[in-house]
C-alpha angles and dihedrals in degrees: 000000000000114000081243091054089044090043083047094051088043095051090045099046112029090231112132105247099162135039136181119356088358081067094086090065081065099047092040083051092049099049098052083052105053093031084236141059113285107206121208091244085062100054083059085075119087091219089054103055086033080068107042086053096051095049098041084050092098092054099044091054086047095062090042084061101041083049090053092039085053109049084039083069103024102033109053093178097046097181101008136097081232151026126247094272097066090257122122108257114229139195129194099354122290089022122105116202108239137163111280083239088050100050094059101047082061088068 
């Protein structure tokens, strides 16, 4: 994940995704939406962040869609242990793709 995805998810949210120095990626994020500084005792105000999300809306379903683009070409199983092919299905290199649900019930 890129610091603007994770500055997308954040404004839209509401979740922290990035903290100290990472911060400017949100602020820099921020400005370029709302054509202005945004200032954190801003963020502090309902209609601020109301707005924030509204506006970053667009972005954050983007990258939804680039995430489900991309696991349509690069995940076979999608939300299985394996492919189709009876083979376990992984991402990245040591990682199975399993079911969120799934992956936490391995810890």
């Amino acid at each position: 994940m890129t610091y603007r995805e994770a500055a997308i998810i954040m404004a839209y949210t509401g979740t922290v995704m990035l903290q100290g120095e990472e911060l400017k990626y949100y602020y820099d994020y921020l400005q370029e939406l709302m054509d202005e500084p945004v200032y954190t005792h801003q963020l502090a105000e309902g209609e601020c962040t109301d707005e924030i999300k509204a506006r970053s809306q667009p972005d954050f379903l983007e990258l939804c869609r680039r995430i489900r683009d991309n696991n349509n070409k690069d995940f076979p199983c999608q939300k299985c242990v394996y492919t189709s092919s009876g083979e376990p299905c992984f991402f990245g290199k040591d990682r199975m793709c399993l079911p969120l649900y799934e992956y936490y019930n391995l810890f």
